[in-house]
C-alpha positions, 0 to 999 in steps of 0.5 A: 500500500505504501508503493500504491501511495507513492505511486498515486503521489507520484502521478497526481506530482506529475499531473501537476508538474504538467499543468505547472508547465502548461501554466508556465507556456501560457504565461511566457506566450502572455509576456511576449505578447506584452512585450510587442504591445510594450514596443508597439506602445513605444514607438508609437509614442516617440512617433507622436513625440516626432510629431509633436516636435515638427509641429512645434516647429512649424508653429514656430516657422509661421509665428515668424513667417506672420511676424515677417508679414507684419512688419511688411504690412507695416512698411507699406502702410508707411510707404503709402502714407508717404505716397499720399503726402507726395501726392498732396505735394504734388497737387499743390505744386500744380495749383501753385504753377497753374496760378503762377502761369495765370 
């Protein structure tokens, strides 16, 4: 009786060492699949990072590309005041001149 128990013990220890087993390839099958999400995860992120960075910079680009503008816009509107001025200069020459040939 006592060989028919340790034989039991032994089978029941190798049904268990096999399920323990079992156990242990799934676990490894979850953590390799983990790890691809982990990776997937990652670079999927330091795309983001990439891209938030290009559009940093592209923000950066028009904000001096709008600043440019202004300052353009700026210059001709002085420009245009000038011009008007001339033009109102110009005008009064003529009168002055009309008047002088009369």
């Amino acid at each position: 009786t006592t060989i028919e128990t340790l034989r039991k013990n032994i089978s029941e220890d190798q049904q268990m060492i096999s399920k323990l087993e079992d156990k242990k390839k799934e676990l490894e099958k979850n953590m390799m699949v983990v790890e691809r999400e982990l990776k997937t995860t990652l670079e999927e992120q330091s795309e983001d990072k990439k891209k938030i960075e290009e559009m940093q910079e592209l923000v950066y680009r028009l904000n001096e590309n709008r600043q440019t503008l202004e300052a353009e816009i700026d210059s001709l509107r002085a420009q245009e005041e000038q011009f008007q001025t001339d033009l109102k200069e110009i005008a009064q020459i003529r009168k002055g001149l009309t008047e002088a040939r009369m």
